[in-house]
Wavefront OBJ file of the C-alpha trace (Angstrom):
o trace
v 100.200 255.857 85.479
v 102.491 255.256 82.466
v 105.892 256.399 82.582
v 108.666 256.263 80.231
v 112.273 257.119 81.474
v 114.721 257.458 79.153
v 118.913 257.548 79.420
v 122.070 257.025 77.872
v 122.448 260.321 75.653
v 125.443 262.589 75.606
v 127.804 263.781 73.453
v 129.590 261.334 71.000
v 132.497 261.990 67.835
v 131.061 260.540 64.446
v 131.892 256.538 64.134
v 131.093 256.563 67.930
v 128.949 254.576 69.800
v 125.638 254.897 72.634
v 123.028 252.821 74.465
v 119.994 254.280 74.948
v 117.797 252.457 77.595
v 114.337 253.718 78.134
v 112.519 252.618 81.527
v 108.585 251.276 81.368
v 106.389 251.373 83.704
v 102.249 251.836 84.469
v 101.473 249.360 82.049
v 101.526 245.594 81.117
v 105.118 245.877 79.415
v 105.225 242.300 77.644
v 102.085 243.357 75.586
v 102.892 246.275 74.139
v 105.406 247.729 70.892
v 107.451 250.084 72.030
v 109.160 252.484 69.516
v 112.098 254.817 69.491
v 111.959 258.370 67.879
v 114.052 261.278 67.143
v 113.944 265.183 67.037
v 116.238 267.065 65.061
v 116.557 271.026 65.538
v 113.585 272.442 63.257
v 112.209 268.995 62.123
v 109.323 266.504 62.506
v 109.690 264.158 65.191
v 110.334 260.703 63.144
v 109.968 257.298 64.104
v 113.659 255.220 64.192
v 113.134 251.905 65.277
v 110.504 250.074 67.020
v 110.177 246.169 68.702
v 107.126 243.982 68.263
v 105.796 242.296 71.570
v 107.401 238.896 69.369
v 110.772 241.174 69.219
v 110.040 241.696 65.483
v 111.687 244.710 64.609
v 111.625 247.401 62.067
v 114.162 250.156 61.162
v 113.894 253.579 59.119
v 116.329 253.310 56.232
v 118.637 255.831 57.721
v 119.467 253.698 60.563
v 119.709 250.278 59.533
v 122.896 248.184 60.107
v 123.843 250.757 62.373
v 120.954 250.887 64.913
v 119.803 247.901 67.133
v 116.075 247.911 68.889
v 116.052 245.438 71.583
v 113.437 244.719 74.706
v 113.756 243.146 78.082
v 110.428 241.998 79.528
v 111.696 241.056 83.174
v 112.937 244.761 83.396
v 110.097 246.651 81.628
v 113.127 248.326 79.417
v 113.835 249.036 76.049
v 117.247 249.615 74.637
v 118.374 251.538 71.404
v 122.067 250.458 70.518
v 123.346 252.885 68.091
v 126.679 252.193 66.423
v 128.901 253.904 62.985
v 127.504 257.517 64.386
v 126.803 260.427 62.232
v 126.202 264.030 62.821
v 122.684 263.731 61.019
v 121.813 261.232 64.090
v 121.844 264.370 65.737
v 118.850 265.071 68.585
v 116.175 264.573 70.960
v 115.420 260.492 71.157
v 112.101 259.700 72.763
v 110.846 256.592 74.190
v 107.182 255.607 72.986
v 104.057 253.454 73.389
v 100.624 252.984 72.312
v 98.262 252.003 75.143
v 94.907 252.310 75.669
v 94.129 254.156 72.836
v 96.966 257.288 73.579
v 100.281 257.653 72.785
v 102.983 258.565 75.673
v 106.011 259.431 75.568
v 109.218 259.922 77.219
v 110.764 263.299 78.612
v 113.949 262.482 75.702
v 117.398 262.263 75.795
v 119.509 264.361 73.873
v 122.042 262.909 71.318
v 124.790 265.112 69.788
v 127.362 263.458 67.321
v 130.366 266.006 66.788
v 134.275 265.921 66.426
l 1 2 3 4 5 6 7 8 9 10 11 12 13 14 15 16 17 18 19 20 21 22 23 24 25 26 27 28 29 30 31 32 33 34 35 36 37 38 39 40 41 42 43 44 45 46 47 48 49 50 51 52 53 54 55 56 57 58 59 60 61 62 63 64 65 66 67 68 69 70 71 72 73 74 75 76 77 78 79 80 81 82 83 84 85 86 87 88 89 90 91 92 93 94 95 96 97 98 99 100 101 102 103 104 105 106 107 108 109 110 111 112 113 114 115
């Protein structure tokens, strides 16, 4: 079955760094788009980043220049390098994929920027 692991949160002071790495498995990995998505505290769960099976990438505005989306086939793992840190960065990250015909997701990883 599909499952999506996901690591790397933790607390972090604004201008910080993290790596998030999310784990794939249950699934033909090389085919598939994998996306990254936050939850803040009493919002919608929005979509951050995401990598094309060609590595194309895309980036919601908040994020860009700041966040990197990146994808290693030969270890079924996606990675979400996220740099210049702000408190609004602030919450649950989920890993994500769309295969056969359902979405599934990750258990998250929490992300707290703070001083």
């Amino acid at each position: 079955q599909v499952q999506l692991v996901e690591s790397g949160g933790g607390l972090v002071q604004p201008g910080g760094s993290l790596r998030l790495s999310c784990a794939a498995s249950g699934f033909p990995f090389s085919t598939a788009s994998m996306n990254w998505f936050r939850q803040a505290p009493g919002k919608q769960r929005e979509l951050v980043a995401a990598v094309s099976t060609a590595s194309s990438t895309y980036y919601t505005n908040s994020v860009k220049g700041r966040f990197t989306i990146s994808r290693d086939n030969a270890k079924s793992t996606v990675y979400l390098q996220m740099n210049l840190l702000k408190p609004e960065d602030t919450g649950a990250y989920y890993c994500n994929v769309y295969y056969d015909k359902r979405d599934y997701w990750g258990q998250g990883t929490q992300v707290t920027v703070s001083s």
